[in-house]
Structures are given as structure tokens and as C-alpha cells.
N, C-alpha and C positions, 0 to 999 in steps of 0.2 A: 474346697471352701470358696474358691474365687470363682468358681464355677455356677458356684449357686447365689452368689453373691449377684452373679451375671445375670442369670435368670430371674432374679427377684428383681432385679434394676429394669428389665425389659418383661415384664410381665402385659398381656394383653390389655388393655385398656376397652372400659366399659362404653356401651353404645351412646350413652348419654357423654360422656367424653369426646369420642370421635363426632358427636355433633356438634360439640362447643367449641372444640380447641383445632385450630390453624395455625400455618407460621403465618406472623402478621408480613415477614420479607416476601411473601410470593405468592400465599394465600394459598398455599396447599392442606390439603388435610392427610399424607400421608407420610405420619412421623412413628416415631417411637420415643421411649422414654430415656432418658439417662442418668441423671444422678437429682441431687436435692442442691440449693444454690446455699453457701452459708448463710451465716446470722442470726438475730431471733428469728425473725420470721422466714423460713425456708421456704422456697418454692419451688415446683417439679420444673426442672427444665427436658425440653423434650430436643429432638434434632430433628430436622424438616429431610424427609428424604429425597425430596425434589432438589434445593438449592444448598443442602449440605449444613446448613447456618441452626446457630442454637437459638431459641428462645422458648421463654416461657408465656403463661397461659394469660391474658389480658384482655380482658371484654372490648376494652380502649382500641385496643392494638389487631385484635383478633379480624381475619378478613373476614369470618363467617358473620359477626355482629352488624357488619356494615350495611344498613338496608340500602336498597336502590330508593331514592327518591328522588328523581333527578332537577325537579322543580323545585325543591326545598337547597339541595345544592349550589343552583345557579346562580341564586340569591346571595349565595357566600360570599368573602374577596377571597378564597382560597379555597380551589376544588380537590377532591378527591375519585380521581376517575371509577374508585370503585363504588363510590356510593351513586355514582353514573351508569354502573351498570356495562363499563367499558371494560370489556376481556384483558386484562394485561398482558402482553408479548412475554416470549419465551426468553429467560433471562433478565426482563427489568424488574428492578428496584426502585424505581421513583415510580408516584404516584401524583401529585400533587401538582398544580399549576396556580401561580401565587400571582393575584393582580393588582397586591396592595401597591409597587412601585406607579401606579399609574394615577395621579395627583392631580389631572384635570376633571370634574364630577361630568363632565358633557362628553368628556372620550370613555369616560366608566364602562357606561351601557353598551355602545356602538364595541367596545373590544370584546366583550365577555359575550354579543351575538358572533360577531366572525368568527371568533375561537368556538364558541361551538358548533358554527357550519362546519369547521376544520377540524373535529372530532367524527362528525358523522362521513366525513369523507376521506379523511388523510389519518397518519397514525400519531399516536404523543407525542410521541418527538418532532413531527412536523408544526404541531400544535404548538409546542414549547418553544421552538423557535422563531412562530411567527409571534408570538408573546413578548418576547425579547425585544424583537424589533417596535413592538408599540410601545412599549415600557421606554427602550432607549428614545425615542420619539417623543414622549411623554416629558424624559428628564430635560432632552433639548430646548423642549418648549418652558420647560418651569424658568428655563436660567435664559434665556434669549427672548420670551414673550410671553413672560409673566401673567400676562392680563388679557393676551389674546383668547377671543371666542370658537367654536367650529365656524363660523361662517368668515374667520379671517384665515384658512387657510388655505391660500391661492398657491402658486406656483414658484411664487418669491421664496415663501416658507419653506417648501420643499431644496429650490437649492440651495438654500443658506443650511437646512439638517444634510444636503449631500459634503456641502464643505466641510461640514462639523465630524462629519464619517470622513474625508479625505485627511484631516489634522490628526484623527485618532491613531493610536497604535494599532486598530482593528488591521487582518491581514484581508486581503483581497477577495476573498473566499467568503469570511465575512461579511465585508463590507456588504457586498452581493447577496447575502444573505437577507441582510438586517434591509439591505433596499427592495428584494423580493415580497419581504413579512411585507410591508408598506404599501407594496402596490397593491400588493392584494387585498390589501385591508382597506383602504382607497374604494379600488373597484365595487367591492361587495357594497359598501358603506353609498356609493352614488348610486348606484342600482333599485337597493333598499330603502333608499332614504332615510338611511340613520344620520349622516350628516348633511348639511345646507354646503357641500362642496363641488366643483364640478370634476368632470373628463378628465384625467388624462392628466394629473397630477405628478405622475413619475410614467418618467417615459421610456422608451427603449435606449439612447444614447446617455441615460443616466449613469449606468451600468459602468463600472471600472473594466477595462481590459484583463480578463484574466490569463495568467501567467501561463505558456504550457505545462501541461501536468508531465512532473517530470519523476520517475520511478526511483524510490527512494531504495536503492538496493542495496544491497552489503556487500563492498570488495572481497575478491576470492581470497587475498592474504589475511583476509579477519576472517575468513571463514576458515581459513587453513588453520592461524593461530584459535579458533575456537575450538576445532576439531580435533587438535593435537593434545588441548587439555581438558577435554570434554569428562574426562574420565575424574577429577579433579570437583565435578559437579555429585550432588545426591542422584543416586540411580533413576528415581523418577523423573527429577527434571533432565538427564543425561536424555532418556526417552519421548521427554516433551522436546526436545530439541531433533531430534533425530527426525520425528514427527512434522514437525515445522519446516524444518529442511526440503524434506521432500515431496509432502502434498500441498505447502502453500497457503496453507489456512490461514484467517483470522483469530487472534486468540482467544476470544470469547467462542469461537465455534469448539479449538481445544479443549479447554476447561469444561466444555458440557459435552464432551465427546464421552456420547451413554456406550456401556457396555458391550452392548449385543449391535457395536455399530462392523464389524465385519463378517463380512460376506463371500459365499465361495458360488463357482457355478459348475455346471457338470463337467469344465473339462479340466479344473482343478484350480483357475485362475482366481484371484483373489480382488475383495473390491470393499473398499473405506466409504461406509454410509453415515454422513452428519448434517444437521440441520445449519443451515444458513440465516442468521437474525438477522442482519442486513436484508437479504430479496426474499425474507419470509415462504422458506423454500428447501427440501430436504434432495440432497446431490447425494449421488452415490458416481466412486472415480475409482481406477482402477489404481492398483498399488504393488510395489513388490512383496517377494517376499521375506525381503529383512525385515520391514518396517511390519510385517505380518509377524513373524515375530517376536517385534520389540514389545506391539500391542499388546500378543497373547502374554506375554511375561508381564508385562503390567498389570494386566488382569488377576492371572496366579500372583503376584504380591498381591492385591487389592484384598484377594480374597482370601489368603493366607496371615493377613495382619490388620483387618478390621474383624471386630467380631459383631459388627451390624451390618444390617444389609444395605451397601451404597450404589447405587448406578450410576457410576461415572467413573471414566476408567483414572482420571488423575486423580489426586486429593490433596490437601490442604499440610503443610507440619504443623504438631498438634503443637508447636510452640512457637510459629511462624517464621518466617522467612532470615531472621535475625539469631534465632537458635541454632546453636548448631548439634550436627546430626537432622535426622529426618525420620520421625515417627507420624507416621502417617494419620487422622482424623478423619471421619464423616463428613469434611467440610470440602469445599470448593475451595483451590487454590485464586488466590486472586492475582490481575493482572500485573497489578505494581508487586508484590513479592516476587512472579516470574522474572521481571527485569531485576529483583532487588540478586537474586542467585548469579545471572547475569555479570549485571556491573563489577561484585565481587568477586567473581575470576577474571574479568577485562583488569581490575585492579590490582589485580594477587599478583598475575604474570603479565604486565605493560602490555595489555593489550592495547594499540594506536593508530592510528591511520598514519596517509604517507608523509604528513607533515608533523608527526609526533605525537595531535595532538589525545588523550585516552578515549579510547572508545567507548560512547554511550548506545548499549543496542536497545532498539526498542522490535518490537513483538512484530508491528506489519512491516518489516524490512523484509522479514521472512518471505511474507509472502508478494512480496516486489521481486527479490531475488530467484524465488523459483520461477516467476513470470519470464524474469530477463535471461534465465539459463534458457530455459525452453524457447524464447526466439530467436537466441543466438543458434543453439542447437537446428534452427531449420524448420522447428514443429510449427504447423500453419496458423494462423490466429483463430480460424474458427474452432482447432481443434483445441488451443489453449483458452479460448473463452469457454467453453462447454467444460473444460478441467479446472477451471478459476472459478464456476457459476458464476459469471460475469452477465448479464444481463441485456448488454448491448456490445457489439464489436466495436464502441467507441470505446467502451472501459477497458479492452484489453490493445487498443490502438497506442494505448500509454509507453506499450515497452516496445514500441515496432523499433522507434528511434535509434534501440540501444542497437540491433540489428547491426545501421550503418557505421555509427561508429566504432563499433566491434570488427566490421569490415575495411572501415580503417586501417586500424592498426593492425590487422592483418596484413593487411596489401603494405603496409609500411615494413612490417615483420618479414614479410615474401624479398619484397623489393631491397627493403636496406636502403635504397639512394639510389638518385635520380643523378647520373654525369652530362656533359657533353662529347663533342669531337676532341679535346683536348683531357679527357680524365676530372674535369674539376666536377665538383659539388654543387648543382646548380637547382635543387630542388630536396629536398629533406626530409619536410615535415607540411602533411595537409591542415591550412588551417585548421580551427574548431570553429569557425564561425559560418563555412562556407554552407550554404543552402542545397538542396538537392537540385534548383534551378538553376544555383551556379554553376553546380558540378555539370548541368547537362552542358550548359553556354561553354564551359571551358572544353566537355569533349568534343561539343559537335563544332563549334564555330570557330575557337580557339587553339584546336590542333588536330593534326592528322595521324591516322592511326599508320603505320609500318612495318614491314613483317620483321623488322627489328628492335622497334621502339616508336619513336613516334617523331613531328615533326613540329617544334612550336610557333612555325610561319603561319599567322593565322589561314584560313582557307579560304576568308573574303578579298585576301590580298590579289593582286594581280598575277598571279603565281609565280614559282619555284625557281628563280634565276638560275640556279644550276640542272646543267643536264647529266642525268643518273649520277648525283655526286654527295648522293648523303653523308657519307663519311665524310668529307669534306667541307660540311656547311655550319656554319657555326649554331643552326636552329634546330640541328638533330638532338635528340633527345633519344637515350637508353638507361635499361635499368636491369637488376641483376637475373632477370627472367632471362632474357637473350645473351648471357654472357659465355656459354656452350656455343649459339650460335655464329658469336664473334670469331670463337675460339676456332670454329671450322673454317670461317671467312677468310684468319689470317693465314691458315693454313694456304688456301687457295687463290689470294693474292700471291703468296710467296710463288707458289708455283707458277701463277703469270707472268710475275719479275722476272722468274728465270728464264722461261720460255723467249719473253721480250726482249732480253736481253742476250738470248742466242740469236735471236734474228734481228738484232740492231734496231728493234724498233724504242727509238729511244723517247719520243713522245709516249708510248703505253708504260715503259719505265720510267718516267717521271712524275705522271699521275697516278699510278697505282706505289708507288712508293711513300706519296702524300695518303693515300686510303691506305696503308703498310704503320704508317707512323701512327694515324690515327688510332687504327684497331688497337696498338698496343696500348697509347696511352687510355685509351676506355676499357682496356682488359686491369690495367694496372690499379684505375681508379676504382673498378669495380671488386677488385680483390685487397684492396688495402683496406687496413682497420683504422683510417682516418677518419 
């Protein structure tokens, strides 16, 4: 009975149907039908097989009603890229670019031509953010220059709205941003003669110093405690996680990571093909074969507990991220639910970093952390930008950083501590501050290397007042690498003493007895758990 029940709820739909009805979320026309919506007036709800999402049939709503008109559009304060005729990208949901914030009638025109040079050249979302920037410019001027015309804004104006972005809580990134939208809006604008302004309005030292980009990765003991209760998660996201772990992705690339995205080649090896929204670009990277695995078994669930046809290997619970259990939907999981599964086990079992405080994960840590495993690991940057589809070797320059400090603590790991000729403690811990150019000034200028250890009498100095007497100089420096070596030395000291000491040479027994004292007490220092 619920079989036919099933079939009569997914019954083909007529040719005049599939010409009218679209999901209004994506503008697809390749759906199916599902149930009837309550109330008096019911209505066929269908599910969009592209973006997973339900709706119903709406002339308003529908993408296929939307004529291109793009001249009729222009005219609006609020456009709709599709009645522009503008292809939406794979994945968005916003359509619309809103100019009502913008309350000067002379800045009207002049924004709504630049915004649309910046559609025929750039994509919405660059659109939308140079819009931002005139809007916030717009409100600058309503509250600080009320009355001002376009032919009053000189240069004055400009830095008085940089101050006003330096006061705000905008982050540097930002900032940078909203001062970009501007210039460029500027330039077009004196070029065109939309406005009575000159040259050079916003200049190059306008610009805030931006911060190093510094890689937002996930400590190994959060990864350890996620991994230990991983199991504690729904099966699915158990395998969105696995996933994440190890190719790196961004989570909007997961979430539409279609079906038929693996790949094999003749000599059996295995390869994860996904489309990339960010560089507008489909990568294909090679993969084990766990996560070969984990995929095909998400698949066989997919297809063993939906009874419609989905392309996309994760899904949605059909009672959201807050129910519990996990009945899987036709729907796309969304990002915030991913973190919401998340947070929920960091909170079940004290998940915390080193200061306590609970850990909040979010999605692209993941893929910060696979970058900084793999540069720690030794793998060369162009071969991690080409597995990142990174774009340029500056965006994968981001994790070179972690490399040294990694090497750090290593050499610190290796080492244990830095003694002198007397055993003490005379070196520990390498700053975190020191530059790569300090590091070079401190090897090359600042000490000498030794096939023992090293010497911390600079090399500029007038040299080495002692003759052949490292062991006895207070500038000698050793560390636990050479501490076998010592161990043979004092061997071989002793045997001089004795020898000198058979032949009355009592000068070679006085100074080799001072390099005798010494060795032990740097064998001592170096074996103590002080």
C-alpha cells in the first residue's frame, strides 16, 4: 500500500508543468513531486533535485516567469540578477542587490552604472561587496555632511570616511575591502564623468596594514579528542568528518559533493572529483582508499534510505540538526547544522583547548589543518597548492610559516637544553618572536658553529682568547646532540691524565683535568631532568 502510495505521490508530471514550475531557490527545473502542503488550500509541494530544498509552485517565485529585461530592471532600487539575464553560480541563493541604503539622489545614478560595469565584468558577490562600500559611504555622508553635493568631495572627505572606518569595529580585511569598493567607484566615476570629482581620491597608503594570514588550524589534541568520539556522531556526519580530515575541502564543496564524483584509473588508484565555487573550477586529487570507502558506503546509504532520486552524496536530517537520530531527506545539509553536530560532541565530552577554554569548530579549520599537516609532513608547496586548488602559491604560502615553527619545537624536542662549560641552563626555549632574519644574524654573526656544539663569542669579535680550550671557556655552548660525543671525549681525556701523569707531565695534568671537570659537569647537566 505505501508503495503505491509512493508512486502516485511521484507520478510524472505533465509537459506543460515542467515548463512552468522551477525551484524559485536555484532556478532549476529538475524536480519531482512530494506530498500536498496542509490547510484549506493545499498545494503540490515538489523538491528541486539540484539543491535538495522544497517548494512550491509560484508564478512570483518561480525562476522560469522571470523575463530578462534588463533595462526595465536598472531602473529599479532593487535588482534581481535574474531578470538581468545573469547565470547564477553553482550553489547561490541570493539574487538580489538592494540600493535603497544609498540616500544621496546624485550618488543614485553614478552607483547603479558602476555596479553594473561590475556585473559584466566581475561576479555578484564582488558586485555586492562593492555596493556595501557605497551604501556605507552613503550613510557616512548622510550623518557627517548632510548637505554636501558630488562636487564637494575632495580628499578631505575621503580621509575623514577612512577615520570613520578606522573607529569602527570593521576587521582589517574589511576595512580594505569597503576602501577598495571606493576606489574603484571613484575611478570609474572620473573617467565617465558621472561625477564633478577629481584623481586620485583614495590612494595607495590609504590602505590599513594587513595582518599576516595566519592559518586557522585545529590542534592535534582536538583532533585526537574528536577522533576518539567520532563514533558518538550520526554515521553521516561521522563520514563528513573523515572526509574533511583528509582532502581539505571547503564545506560548501562537501555538501554538493555530487555522486558520481569518484574516480578510478587503470592501475586501480583512486581519485575525488569536486567542483570548487570559490575558483569557479572542478579539481580532481587523489585519495586513499579508506576515504574510498567511506564515500562508497555513503552512497549505498543514500541509496538504500531515500526513495527519490538525490545527487549528492551527503543529505540533510529530515528533522534537522537538533533532532535526534538521523533520517536522512532529499535536502542539502547546511553549514550551520554541520557545526551545530559539531559543537554538541565538543560539549557532550569537554572538548577544550590548552587553556580550558570549550572548543568551537568551525568547517574551514579543516581545511587549514590538512594544509599545515602536509607542510609539516615535507610535501612541497606547489604540490599542496595543486591539492588545495589554490590559485596562486601565495594562498598556499599561508602555512609555509607553520613549517618553522614546527621545526622549532622539534630542534627543542631533539635538543632538551642548551648548557655551558659548567652544566648550567643557559638557553631553553627559542623565542616566538624571533624573525627568520634574526635567526640567520644569530647563526652567522653571532655564533660559531663546532663539531661539539657551538661557540657564543660573536665572530666579529677580535677572536678566541683561548688556545684549543673550549672546554674551558665560558662561551662554549653544547646541547644533547653531542652528548655520546662528550661521552667519548671524557673517555679520552682520562686516558691523557693518565698517561701525563706517568710521565710527570704536570702542566698537561692540570689542564686536561680542568677539560676532565668540565666534560662531567656538561654530561651531568645534560642528563639531568632539571
Amino acid at each position: 500500500m505505501k508503495q503505491q502510495q509512493t508512486q502516485r505521490s511521484y507520478k510524472p508530471l505533465t509537459e506543460l508543468e515542467k515548463k512552468l514550475i522551477t525551484c524559485h531557490h536555484c532556478g532549476s527545473d529538475s524536480f519531482v513531486k512530494k506530498r500536498k502542503s496542509r490547510g484549506k488550500k493545499r498545494h503540490q509541494i515538489y523538491i528541486c533535485k539540484k539543491c535538495g530544498r522544497h517548494f512550491t509552485y509560484n508564478p512570483e517565485k518561480s525562476a522560469k516567469v522571470h523575463i530578462v529585461n534588463p533595462e526595465a530592471e536598472y531602473k529599479k532600487d532593487i535588482w534581481d540578477i535574474r531578470n538581468l539575464g545573469i547565470p547564477n553560480s553553482i550553489g547561490q541563493y541570493c539574487y538580489k542587490l538592494n540600493f535603497v541604503g544609498i540616500e544621496q539622489p546624485w550618488l543614485m545614478t553614478p552607483a547603479k552604472q558602476y555596479i553594473k560595469f561590475i556585473l559584466s565584468t566581475l561576479s555578484f558577490s564582488s558586485a555586492s561587496e562593492k555596493l556595501l562600500a557605497i551604501k556605507q559611504f552613503s550613510r557616512f555622508l548622510t550623518l557627517s555632511y548632510p548637505e554636501i553635493s558630488s562636487d564637494g568631495i575632495d580628499r578631505s572627505v575621503v580621509i575623514s570616511f577612512l577615520a570613520h572606518l578606522a573607529s569602527s569595529k570593521l576587521s582589517v580585511s574589511t576595512r580594505c575591502a569597503r576602501i577598495t569598493g571606493l576606489k574603484g567607484f571613484f575611478e570609474m566615476a572620473y573617467q565617465n564623468e558621472w561625477l564633478g570629482v577629481t584623481r586620485y581620491l583614495v590612494r595607495k597608503e590609504d590602505f590599513p596594514k594587513r595582518p599576516k594570514s595566519q592559518p586557522r588550524y585545529i590542534p592535534e589534541h582536538i583532533i585526537d579528542q574528536l577522533i576518539e568520539h567520532l563514533e558518538d556522531l550520526h554515521a553521516p556526519v561521522q563520514r563528513m568528518v573523515l572526509v574533511l580530515l583528509e582532502c581539505g575541502m571547503r564545506i560548501s564543496e562537501l555538501l554538493h559533493l555530487k555522486s558520481d564524483c569518484l574516480l578510478q584509473d587503470k592501475a586501480g588508484d583512486w581519485f575525488l572529483r569536486y567542483y570548487q565555487f570559490k575558483m569557479k573550477k572542478e579539481i580532481t586529487v587523489p585519495i586513499s582508499r579508506e576515504i574510498v570507502r567511506v564515500l562508497q558506503e555513503q552512497i549505498r546509504y543514500i541509496n538504500e534510505n531515500l526513495d527519490l532520486p538525490f545527487s549528492y552524496v551527503f543529505t540533510a536530517n529530515e528533522g534537522g540538526a537538533r533532532k535526534e537520530g538521523f533520517k536522512p531527506t532529499a535536502k542539502l545539509m547546511t553549514r550551520n547544522s554541520f557545526v551545530r553536530y559539531l559543537d554538541k560532541l565538543a560539549e557532550q565530552h569537554s572538548i577544550c583547548d590548552s587553556s580550558g577554554k570549550p572548543w568551537h569548530f568551525l568547517p574551514h579549520e579543516f581545511r587549514h589543518t590538512v594544509g599545515t599537516r602536509m607542510i609539516n609532513n615535507g610535501v612541497p608547496q606547489h604540490i599542496i597548492q595543486k591539492y588545495l586548488g589554490h590559485e596562486s602559491p601565495v594562498m598556499t604560502a599561508v602555512y609555509a610559516h607553520i613549517h618553522d615553527q614546527t621545526m622549532k619545537e622539534e630542534v627543542a624536542k631533539f635538543h632538551g637544553k642548551v648548557v655551558n662549560i659548567s652544566g648550567q641552563i643557559v638557553e631553553e626555549v627559542i623565542p616566538e618572536a624571533q624573525t627568520e632574519d634574526l635567526q640567520w644574524f644569530k647563526r652567522t654573526v653571532q655564533a660559531q658553529a663546532l663539531p661539539n656544539g657551538s661557540c657564543a663569542l660573536p665572530i666579529i669579535s677580535q677572536g678566541c682568547p683561548h688556545a684549543n680550550a673550549c672546554l674551558t671557556c665560558t662561551h662554549f655552548r653544547t646541547t644533547l646532540e653531542y652528548l655520546d660525543y662528550h661521552k667519548q671525549e671524557l673517555k679520552q681525556t682520562e686516558k691523557i691524565i693518565q698517561k701525563a701523569e706517568a710521565n710527570g707531565w704536570q702542566r698537561q695534568v692540570e689542564m686536561n683535568k680542568k677539560v676532565k671537570a668540565n666534560l662531567e659537569n656538561i654530561i651531568r647537566g645534560l642528563e639531568s631532568n632539571d
